[in-house]
Residue frames as qw, qx, qy, qz and C-alpha x, y, z in Angstrom:
[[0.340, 0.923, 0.027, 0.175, -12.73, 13.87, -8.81],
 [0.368, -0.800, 0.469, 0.072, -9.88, 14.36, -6.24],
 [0.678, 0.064, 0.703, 0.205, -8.65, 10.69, -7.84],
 [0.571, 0.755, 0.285, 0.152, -8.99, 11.96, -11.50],
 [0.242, 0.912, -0.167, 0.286, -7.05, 15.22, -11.21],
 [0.616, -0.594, 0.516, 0.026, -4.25, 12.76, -9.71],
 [0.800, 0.316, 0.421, 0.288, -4.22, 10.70, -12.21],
 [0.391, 0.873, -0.099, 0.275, -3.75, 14.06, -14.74],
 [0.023, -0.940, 0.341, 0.001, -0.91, 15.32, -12.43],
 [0.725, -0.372, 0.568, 0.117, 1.02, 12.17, -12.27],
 [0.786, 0.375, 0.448, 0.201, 0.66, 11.53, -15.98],
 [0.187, 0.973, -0.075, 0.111, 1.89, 15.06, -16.97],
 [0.510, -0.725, 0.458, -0.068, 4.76, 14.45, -14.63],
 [0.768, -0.199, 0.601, 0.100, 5.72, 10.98, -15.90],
 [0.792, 0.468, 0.247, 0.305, 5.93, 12.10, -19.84],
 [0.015, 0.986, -0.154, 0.067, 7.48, 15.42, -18.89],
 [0.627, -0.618, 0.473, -0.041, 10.27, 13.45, -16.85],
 [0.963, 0.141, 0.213, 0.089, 10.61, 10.18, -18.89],
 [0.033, -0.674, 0.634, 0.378, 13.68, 9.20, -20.42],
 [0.765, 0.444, -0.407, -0.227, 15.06, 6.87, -23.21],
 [0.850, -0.374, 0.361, 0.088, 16.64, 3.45, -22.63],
 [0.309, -0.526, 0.590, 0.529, 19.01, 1.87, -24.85],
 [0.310, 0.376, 0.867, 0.103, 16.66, -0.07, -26.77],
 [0.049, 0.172, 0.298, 0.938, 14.98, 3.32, -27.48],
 [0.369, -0.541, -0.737, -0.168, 12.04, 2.79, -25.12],
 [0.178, -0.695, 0.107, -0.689, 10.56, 5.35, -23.10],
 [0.480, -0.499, -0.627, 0.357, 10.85, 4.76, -19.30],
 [0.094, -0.389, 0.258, -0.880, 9.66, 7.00, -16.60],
 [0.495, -0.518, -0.653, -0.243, 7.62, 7.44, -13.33],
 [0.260, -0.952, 0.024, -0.158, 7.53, 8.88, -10.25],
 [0.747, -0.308, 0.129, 0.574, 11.24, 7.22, -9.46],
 [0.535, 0.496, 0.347, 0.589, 12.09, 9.72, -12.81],
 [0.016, -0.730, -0.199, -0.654, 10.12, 12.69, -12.01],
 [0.824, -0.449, -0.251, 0.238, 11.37, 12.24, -8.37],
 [0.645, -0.317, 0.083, 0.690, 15.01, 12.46, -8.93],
 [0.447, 0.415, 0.391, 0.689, 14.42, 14.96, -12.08],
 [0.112, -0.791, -0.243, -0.550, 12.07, 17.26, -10.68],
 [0.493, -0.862, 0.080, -0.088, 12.56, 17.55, -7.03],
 [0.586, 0.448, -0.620, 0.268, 16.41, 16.39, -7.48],
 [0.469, -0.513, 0.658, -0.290, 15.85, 13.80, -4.57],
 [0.689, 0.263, -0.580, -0.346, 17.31, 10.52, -5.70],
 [0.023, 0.091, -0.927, 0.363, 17.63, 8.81, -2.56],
 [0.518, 0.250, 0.258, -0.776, 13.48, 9.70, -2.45],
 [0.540, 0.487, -0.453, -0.516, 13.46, 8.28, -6.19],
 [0.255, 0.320, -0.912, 0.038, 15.23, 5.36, -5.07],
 [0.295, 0.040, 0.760, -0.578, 13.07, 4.82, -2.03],
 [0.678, 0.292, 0.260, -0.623, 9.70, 4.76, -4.22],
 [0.784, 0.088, -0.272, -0.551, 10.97, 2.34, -6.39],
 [0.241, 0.103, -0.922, 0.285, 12.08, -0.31, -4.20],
 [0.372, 0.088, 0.727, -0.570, 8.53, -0.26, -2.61],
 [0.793, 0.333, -0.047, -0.509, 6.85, -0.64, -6.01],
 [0.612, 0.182, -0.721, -0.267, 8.78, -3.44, -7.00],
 [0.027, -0.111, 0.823, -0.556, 7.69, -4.64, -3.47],
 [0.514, 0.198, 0.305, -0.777, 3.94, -3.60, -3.91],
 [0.603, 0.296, -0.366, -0.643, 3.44, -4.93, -6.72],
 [0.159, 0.131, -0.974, 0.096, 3.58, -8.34, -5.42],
 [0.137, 0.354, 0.811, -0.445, 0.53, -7.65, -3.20],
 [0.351, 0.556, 0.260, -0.707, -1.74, -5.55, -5.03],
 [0.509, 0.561, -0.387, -0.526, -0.68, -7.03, -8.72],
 [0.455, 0.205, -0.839, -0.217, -0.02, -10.26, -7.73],
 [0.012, 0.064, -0.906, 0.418, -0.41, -11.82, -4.69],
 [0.324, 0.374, 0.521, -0.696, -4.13, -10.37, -4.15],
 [0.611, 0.336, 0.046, -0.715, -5.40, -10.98, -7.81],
 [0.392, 0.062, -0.908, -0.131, -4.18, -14.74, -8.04],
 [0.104, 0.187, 0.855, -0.473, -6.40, -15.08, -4.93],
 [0.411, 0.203, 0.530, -0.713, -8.91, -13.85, -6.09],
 [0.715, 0.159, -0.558, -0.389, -9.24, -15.66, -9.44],
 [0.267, 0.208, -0.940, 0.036, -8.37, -18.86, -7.37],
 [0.203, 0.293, 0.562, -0.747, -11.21, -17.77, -4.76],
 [0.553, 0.399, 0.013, -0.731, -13.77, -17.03, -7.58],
 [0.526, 0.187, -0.765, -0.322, -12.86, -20.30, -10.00],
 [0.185, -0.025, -0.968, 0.167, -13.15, -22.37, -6.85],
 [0.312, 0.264, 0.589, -0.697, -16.65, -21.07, -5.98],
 [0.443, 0.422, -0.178, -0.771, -17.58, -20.86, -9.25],
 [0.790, 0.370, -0.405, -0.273, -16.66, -24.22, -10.94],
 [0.805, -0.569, 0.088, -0.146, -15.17, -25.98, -7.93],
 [0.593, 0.505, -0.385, 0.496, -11.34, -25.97, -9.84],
 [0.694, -0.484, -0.207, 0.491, -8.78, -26.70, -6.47],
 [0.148, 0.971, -0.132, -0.132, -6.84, -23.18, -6.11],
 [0.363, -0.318, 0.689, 0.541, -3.52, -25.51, -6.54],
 [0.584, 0.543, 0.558, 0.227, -5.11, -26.10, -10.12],
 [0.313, 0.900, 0.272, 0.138, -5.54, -22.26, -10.88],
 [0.455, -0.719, 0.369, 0.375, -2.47, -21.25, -9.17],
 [0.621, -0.260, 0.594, 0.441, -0.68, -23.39, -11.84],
 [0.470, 0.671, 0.526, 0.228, -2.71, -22.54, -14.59],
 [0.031, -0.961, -0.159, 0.222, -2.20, -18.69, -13.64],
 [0.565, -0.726, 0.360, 0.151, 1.32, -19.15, -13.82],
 [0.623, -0.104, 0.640, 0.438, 1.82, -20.44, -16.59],
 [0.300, 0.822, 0.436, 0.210, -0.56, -18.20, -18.75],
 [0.146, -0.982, -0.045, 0.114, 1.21, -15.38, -16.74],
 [0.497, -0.477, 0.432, 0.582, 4.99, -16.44, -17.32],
 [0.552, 0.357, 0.656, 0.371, 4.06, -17.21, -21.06],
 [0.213, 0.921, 0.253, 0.207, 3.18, -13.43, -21.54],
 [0.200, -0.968, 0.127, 0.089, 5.40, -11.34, -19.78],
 [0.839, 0.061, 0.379, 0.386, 8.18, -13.31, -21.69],
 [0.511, 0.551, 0.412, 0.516, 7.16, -11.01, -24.32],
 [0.246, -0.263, -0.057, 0.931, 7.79, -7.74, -22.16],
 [0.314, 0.533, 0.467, -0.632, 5.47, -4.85, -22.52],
 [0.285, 0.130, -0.519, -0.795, 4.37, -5.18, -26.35],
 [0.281, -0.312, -0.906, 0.050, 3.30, -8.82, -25.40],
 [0.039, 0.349, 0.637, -0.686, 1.68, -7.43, -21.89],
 [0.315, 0.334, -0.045, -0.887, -0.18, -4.04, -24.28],
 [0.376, 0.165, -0.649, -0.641, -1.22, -6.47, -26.66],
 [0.283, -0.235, -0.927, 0.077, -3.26, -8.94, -24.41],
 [0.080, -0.514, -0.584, 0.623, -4.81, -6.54, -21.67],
 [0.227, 0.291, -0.260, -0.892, -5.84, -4.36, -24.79],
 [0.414, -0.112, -0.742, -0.516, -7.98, -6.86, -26.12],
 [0.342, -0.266, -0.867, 0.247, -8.90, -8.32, -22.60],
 [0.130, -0.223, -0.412, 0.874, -9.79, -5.23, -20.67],
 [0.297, 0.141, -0.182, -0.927, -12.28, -3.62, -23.00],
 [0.366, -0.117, -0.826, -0.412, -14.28, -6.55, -23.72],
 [0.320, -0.409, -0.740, 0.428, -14.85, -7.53, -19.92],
 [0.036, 0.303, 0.462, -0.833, -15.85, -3.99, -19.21],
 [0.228, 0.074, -0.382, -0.892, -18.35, -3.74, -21.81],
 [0.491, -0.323, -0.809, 0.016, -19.93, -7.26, -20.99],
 [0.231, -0.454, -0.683, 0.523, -20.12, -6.07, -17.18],
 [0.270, 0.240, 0.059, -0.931, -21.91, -2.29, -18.33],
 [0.495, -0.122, -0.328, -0.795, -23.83, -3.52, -20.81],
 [0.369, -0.385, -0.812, 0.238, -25.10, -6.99, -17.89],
 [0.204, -0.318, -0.590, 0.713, -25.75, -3.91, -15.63],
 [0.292, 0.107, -0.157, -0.937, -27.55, -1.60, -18.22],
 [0.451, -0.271, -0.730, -0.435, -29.86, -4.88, -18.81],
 [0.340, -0.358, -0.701, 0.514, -30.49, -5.17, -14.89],
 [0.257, 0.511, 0.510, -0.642, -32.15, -1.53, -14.90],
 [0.332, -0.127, -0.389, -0.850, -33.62, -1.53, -18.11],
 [0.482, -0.336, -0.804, -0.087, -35.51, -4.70, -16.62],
 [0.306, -0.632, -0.513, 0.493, -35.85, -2.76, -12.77],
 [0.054, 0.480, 0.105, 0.869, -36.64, 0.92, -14.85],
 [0.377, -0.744, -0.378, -0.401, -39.69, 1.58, -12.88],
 [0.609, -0.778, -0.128, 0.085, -37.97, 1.72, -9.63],
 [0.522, 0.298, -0.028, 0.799, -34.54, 3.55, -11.21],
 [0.120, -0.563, 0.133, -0.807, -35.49, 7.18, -9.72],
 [0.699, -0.674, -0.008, -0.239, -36.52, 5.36, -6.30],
 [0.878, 0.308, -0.149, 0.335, -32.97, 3.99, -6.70],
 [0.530, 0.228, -0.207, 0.790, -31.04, 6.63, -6.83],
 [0.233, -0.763, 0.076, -0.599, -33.02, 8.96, -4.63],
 [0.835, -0.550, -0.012, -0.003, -32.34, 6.17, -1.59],
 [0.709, 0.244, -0.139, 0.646, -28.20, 6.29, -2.51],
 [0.292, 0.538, -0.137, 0.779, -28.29, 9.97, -2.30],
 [0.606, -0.695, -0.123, -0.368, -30.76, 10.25, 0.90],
 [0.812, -0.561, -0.086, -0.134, -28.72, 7.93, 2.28],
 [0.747, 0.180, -0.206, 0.606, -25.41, 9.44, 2.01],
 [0.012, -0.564, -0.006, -0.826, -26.68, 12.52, 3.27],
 [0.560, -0.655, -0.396, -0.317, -28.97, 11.37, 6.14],
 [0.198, -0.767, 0.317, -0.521, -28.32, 12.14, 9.72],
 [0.961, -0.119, 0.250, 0.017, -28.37, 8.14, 10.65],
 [0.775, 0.505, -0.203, 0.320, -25.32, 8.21, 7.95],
 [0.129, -0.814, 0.315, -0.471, -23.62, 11.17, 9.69],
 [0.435, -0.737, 0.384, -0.346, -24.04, 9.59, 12.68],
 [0.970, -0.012, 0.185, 0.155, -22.81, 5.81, 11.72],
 [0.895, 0.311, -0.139, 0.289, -20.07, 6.97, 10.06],
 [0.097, 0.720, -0.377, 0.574, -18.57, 9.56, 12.51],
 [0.852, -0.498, -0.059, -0.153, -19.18, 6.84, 15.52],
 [0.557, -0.655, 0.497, 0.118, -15.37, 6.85, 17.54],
 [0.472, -0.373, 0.717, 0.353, -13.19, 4.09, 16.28],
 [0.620, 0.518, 0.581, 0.096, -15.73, 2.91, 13.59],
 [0.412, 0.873, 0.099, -0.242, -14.56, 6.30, 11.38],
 [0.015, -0.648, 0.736, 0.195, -10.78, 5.46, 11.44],
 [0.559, -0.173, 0.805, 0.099, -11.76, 2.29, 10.33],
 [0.583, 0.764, 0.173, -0.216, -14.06, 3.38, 7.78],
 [0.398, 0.844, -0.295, -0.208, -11.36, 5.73, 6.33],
 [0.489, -0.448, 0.740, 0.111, -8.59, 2.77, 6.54],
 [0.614, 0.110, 0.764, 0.165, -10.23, 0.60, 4.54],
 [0.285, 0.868, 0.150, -0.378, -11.68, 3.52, 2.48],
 [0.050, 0.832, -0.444, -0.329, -8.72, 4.60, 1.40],
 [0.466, -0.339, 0.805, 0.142, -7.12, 1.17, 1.02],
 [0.547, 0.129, 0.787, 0.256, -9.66, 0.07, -1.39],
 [0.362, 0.891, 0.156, -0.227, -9.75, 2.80, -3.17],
 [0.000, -0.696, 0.642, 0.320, -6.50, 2.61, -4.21],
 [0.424, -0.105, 0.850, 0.294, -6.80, -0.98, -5.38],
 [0.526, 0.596, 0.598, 0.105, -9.82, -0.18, -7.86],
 [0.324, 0.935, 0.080, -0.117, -8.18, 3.05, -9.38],
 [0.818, -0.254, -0.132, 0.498, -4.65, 3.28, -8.17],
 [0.240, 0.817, 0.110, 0.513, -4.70, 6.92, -8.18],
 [0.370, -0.859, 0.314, -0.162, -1.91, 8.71, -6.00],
 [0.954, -0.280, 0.106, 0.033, -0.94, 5.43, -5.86],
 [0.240, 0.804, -0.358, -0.410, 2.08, 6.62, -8.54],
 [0.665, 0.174, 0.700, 0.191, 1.68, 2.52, -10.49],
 [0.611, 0.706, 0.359, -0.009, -0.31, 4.09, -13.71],
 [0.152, 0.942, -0.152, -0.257, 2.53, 6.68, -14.32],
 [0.540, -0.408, 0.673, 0.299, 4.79, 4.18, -15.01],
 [0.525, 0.298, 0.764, 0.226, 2.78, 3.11, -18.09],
 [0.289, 0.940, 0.060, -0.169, 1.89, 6.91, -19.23],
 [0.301, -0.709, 0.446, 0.455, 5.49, 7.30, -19.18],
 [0.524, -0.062, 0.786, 0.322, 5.48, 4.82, -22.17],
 [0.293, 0.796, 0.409, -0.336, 2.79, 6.27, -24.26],
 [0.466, 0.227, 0.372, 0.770, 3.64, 7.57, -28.00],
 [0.084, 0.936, 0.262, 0.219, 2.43, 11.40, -27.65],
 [0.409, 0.503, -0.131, 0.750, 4.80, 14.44, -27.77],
 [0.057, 0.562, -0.285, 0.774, 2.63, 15.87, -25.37],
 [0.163, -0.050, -0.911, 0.374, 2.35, 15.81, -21.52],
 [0.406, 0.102, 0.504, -0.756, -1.21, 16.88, -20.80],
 [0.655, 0.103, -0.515, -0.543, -2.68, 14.96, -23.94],
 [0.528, 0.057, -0.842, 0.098, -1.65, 12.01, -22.50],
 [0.099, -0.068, 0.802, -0.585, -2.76, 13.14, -18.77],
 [0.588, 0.025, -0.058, -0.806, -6.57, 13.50, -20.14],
 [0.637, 0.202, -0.723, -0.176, -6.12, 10.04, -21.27],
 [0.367, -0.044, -0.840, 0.398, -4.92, 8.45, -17.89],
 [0.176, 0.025, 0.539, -0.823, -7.38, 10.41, -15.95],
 [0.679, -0.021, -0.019, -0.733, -10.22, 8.65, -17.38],
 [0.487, 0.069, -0.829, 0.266, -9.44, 5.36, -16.24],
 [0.012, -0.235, -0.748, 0.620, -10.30, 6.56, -13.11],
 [0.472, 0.153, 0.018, -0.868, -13.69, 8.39, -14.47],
 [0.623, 0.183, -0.602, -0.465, -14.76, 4.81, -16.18],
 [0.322, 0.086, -0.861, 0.384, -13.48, 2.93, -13.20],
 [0.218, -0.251, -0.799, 0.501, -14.95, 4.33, -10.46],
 [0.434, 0.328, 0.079, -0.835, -17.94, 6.55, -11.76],
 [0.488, 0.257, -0.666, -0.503, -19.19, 4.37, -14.35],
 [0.690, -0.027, -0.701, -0.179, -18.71, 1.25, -13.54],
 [0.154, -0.002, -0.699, 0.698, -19.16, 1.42, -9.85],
 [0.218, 0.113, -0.152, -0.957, -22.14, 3.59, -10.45],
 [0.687, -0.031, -0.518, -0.509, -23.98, 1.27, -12.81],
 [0.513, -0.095, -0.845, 0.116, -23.55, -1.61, -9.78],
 [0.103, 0.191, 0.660, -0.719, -24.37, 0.29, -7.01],
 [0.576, 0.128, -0.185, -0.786, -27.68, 1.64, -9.36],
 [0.565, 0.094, -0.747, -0.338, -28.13, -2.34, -10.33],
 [0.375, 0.002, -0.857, 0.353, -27.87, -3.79, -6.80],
 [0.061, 0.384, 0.859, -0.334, -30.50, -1.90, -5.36],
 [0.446, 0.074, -0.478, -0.753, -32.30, -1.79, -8.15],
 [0.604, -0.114, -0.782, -0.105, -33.30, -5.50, -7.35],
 [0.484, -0.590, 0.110, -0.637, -33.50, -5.11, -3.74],
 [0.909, 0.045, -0.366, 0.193, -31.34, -7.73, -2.96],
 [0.231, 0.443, -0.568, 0.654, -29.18, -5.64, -0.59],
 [0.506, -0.318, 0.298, -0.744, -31.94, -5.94, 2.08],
 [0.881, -0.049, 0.209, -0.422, -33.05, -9.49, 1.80],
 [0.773, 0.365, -0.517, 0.049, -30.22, -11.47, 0.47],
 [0.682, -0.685, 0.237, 0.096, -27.60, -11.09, 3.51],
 [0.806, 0.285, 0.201, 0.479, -25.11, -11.75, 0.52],
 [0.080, -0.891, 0.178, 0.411, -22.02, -8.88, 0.19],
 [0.589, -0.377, 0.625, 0.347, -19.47, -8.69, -2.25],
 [0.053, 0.101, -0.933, -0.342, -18.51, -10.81, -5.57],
 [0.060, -0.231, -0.969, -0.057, -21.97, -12.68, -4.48],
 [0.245, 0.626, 0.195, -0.714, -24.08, -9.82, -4.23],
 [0.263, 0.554, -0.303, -0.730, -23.30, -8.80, -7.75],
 [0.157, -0.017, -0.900, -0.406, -23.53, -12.43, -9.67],
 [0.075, 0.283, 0.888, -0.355, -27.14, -12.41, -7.73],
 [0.006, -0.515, 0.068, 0.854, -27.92, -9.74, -8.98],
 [0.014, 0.439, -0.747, -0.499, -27.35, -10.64, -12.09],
 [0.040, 0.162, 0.986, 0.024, -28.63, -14.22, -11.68],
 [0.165, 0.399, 0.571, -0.698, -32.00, -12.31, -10.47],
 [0.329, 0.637, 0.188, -0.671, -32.76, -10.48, -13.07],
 [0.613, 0.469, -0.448, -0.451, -31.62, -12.04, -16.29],
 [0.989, 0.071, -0.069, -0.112, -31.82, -15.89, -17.80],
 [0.922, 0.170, -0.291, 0.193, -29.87, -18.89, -17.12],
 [0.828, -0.501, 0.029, 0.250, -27.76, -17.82, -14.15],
 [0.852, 0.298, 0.015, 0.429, -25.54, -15.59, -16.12],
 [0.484, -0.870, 0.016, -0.093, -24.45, -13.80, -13.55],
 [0.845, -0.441, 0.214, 0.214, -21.91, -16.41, -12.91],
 [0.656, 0.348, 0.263, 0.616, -19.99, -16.02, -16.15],
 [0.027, 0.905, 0.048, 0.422, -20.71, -12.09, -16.06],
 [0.542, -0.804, 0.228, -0.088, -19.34, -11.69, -12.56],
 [0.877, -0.276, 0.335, 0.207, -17.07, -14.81, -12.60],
 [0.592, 0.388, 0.176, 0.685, -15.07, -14.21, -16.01],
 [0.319, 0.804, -0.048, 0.500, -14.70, -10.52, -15.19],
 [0.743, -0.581, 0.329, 0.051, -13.22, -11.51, -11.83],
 [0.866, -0.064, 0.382, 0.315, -11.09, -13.45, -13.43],
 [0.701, 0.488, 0.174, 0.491, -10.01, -11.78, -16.76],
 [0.178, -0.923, 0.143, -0.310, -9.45, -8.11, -14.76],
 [0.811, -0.526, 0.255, -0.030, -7.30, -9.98, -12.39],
 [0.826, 0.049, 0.356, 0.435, -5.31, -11.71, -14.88],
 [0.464, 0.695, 0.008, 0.549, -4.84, -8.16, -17.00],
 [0.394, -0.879, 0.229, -0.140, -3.81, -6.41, -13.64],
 [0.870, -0.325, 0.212, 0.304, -1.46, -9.46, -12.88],
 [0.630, 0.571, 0.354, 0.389, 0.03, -8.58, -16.33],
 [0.029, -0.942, 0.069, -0.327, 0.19, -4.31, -15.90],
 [0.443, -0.882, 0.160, 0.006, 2.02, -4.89, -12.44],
 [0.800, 0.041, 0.220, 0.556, 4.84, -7.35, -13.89],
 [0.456, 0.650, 0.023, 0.607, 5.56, -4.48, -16.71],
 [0.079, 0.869, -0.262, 0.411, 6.00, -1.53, -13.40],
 [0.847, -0.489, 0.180, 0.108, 7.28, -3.83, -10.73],
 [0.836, -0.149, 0.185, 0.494, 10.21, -4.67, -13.25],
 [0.222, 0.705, -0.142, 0.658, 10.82, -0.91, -14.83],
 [0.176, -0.904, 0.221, -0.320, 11.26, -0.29, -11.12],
 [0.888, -0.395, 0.228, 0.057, 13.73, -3.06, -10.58],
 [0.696, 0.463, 0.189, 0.514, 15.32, -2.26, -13.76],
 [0.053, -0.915, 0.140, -0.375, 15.54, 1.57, -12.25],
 [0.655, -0.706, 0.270, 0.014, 17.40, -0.02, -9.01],
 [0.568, -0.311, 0.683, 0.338, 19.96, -2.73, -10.46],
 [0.079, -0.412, 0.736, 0.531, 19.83, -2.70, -14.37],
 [0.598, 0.321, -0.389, -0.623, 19.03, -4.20, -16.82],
 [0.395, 0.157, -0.904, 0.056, 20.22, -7.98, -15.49],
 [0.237, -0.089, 0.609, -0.752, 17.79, -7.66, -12.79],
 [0.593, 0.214, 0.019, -0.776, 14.45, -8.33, -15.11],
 [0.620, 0.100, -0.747, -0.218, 14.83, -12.29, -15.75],
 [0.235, -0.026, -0.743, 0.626, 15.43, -12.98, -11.93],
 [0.162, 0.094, 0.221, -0.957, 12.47, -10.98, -11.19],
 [0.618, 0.108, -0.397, -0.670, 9.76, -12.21, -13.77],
 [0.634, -0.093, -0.764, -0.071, 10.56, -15.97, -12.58],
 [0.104, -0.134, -0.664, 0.728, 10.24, -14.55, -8.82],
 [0.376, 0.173, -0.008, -0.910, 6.85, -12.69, -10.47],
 [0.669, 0.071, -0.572, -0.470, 5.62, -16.00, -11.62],
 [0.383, -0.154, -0.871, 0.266, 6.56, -18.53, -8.43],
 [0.116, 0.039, 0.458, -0.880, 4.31, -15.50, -6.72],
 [0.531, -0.050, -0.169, -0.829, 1.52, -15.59, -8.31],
 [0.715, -0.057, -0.691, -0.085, 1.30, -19.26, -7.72],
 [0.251, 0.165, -0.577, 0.760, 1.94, -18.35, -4.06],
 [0.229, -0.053, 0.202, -0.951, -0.77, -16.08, -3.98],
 [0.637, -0.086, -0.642, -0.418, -3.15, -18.51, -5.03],
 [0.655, -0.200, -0.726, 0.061, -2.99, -20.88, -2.34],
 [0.287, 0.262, -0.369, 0.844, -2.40, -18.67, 0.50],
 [0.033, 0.617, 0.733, -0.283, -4.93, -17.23, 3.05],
 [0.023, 0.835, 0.439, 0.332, -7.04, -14.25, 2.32],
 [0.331, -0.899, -0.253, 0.135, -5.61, -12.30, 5.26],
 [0.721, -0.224, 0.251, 0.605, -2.32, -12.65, 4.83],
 [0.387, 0.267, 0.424, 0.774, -2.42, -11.18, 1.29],
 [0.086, 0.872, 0.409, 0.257, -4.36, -8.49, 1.68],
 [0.629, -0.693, 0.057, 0.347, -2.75, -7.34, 5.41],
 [0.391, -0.330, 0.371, 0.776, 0.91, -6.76, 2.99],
 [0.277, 0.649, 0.375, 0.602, -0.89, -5.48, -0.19],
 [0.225, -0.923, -0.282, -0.131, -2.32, -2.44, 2.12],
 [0.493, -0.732, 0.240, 0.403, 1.47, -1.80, 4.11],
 [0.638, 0.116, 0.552, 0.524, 3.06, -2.09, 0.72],
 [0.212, 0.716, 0.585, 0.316, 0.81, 0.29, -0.83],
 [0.383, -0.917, -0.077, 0.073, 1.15, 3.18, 2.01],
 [0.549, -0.655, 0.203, 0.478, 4.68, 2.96, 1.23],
 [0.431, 0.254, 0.543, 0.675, 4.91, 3.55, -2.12],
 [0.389, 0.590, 0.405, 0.580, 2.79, 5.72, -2.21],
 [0.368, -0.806, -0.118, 0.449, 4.13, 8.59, 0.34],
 [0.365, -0.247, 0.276, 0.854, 6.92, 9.50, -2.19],
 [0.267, 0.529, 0.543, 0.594, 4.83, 9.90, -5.08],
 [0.359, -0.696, -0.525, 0.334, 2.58, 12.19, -2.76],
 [0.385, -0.634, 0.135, 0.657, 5.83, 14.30, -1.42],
 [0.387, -0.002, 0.556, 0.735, 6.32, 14.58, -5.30],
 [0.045, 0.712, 0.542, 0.444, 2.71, 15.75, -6.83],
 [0.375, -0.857, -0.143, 0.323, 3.12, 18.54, -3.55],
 [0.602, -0.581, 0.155, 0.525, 6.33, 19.37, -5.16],
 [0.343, 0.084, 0.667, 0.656, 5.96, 19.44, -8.50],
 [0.230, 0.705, 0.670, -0.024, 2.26, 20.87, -8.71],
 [0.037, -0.792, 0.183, 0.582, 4.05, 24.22, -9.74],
 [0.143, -0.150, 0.800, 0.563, 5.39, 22.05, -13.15],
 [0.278, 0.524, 0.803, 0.058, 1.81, 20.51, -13.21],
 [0.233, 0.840, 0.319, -0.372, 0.07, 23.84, -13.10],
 [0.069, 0.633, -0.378, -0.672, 2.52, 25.73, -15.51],
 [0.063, 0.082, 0.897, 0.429, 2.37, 22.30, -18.68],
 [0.151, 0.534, 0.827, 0.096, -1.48, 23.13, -18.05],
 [0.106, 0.780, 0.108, -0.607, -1.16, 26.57, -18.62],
 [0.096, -0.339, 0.710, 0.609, 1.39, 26.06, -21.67],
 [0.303, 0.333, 0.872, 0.191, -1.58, 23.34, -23.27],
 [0.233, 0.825, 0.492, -0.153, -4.57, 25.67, -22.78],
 [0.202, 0.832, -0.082, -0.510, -2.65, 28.95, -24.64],
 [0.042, 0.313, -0.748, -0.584, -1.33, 26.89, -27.31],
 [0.134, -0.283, -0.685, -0.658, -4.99, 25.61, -28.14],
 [0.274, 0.437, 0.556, -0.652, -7.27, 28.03, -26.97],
 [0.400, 0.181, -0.277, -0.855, -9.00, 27.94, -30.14],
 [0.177, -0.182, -0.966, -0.041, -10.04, 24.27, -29.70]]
């Protein structure tokens, strides 16, 4: 919820703020609503020179690995193979700039998430009977006093919340202040229409479809007796409970096609904030540096990329932060302005 009603204030913030290019395209984000609202542009400046930094690790670097990581378990494809493949699928779009980008991950995104709900609604229609023993053992056991005491144990809680946080930001990217870049673009007059919008992203993301897996996984009872975590948890799942192993495809394409629409999203704010620093001459240089990465990211280790996605992240997103703190006086007043102009709704 705290992750939702971010999203809204960032998204309010980023159409309120936004401005026209020359071309007649909206830009904005928090670099915009930065310098506009809190007039600090050295602040503005600072947040986007770490997104067009971040976005390397969290939009690129870390989801060529992990398609290259998931093809090569899946279908034994070298990651130099998928690297190259990625890379070329990935320069070939973003060619077309963000109609191209809206027009692929629109078609790509919905499909995959429907496949993976409705894979997970088949998993407990098939494990109904033990759905309400399900979800009473989740909630027991977020509550229990064994929880309590595992997760408040010395060092073990500051790791917890490390990684907590960390990957919580990569499966929503709320606070993170990435998504506002793309509200900012958005055809609606107003800013809170649009924030409803962006704030369910996160409500679909990480209620939903989180939800339905944790409900699915021990549904099957495969968390206890597999020793499997992860990626391979969930295609087992899968594999477990419905015909012909199609887990792999279920898990494995939506590994893959999520990855490849993320790769996609971060190009479009990596270069509006590169275009915010140096111009407009900045965004050819950039795309062919956004393409030799992804091919990077591929082959790389695992630690490597992850280690800079997380320090990357933490800096970007302090300004935004310093901004929703500063601004929540704009937020609150655009959501006062919405509700008396339709309180009859």
């Amino acid at each position: 919820w705290i992750g939702m009603a971010t999203k809204y204030g960032e998204a309010i913030l980023a159409v309120k703020y936004r401005e026209k290019d020359k071309n007649g395209m909206m830009c904005g984000g928090p670099m915009y609503y930065i310098t506009k609202g809190l007039n600090a542009p050295k602040l503005g400046f600072l947040f986007a020179l770490f997104t067009a930094i971040a976005a390397f690790g969290i939009g690129n670097m870390v989801q060529a690995n992990t398609v290259a990581i998931a093809v090569n378990s899946s279908f034994g494809v070298s990651t130099w193979i998928t690297g190259i493949v990625i890379s070329i699928a990935t320069g070939l779009v973003i060619i077309g700039g963000i109609k191209s980008i809206g027009r692929i991950t629109s078609i790509i995104v919905p499909f995959m998430i429907v496949v993976y709900v409705l894979g997970c609604a088949a998993v407990l229609i098939v494990n109904f009977s033990v759905l309400p023993a399900a979800i009473v053992l989740i909630v027991k056991s977020a509550f229990t006093p064994h929880a309590a005491t595992g997760g408040f144990a010395g060092a073990t809680v500051m790791i917890a919340l490390r990684y907590g946080f960390a990957r919580g930001i990569f499966s929503n990217e709320s606070g993170l202040g990435s998504s506002p870049i793309a509200a900012a673009a958005a055809i609606t007059p107003n800013p809170v229409n649009q924030a409803l919008v962006s704030m369910t992203q996160t409500f679909i993301d990480t209620v939903i479809v989180c939800a339905l897996t944790g409900l699915a996984i021990v549904s099957t009872g495969l968390w206890q007796t597999s020793g499997l975590t992860g990626a391979a948890l969930s295609t087992q799942t899968f594999n477990q409970t419905l015909p012909n192993n199609i887990g792999h495809f279920i898990v494995g394409f939506g590994l893959i096609f999520f990855a490849y629409s993320t790769v996609l999203g971060w190009e479009y704010y990596g270069e509006k904030a590169i275009e915010y620093i140096f111009g407009t001459k900045a965004i050819i240089p950039y795309r062919v540096l956004w393409v030799l990465a992804v091919f990077f990211g591929a082959i790389v280790k695992l630690e490597f990329v992850w280690s800079f996605a997380d320090i990357a992240n933490g800096l970007m997103a302090i300004p935004n932060l310093i901004a929703l703190i500063g601004l929540s006086g704009v937020i609150a007043n655009e959501t006062r302005k919405y509700l008396t102009q339709n309180a009859n709704l």
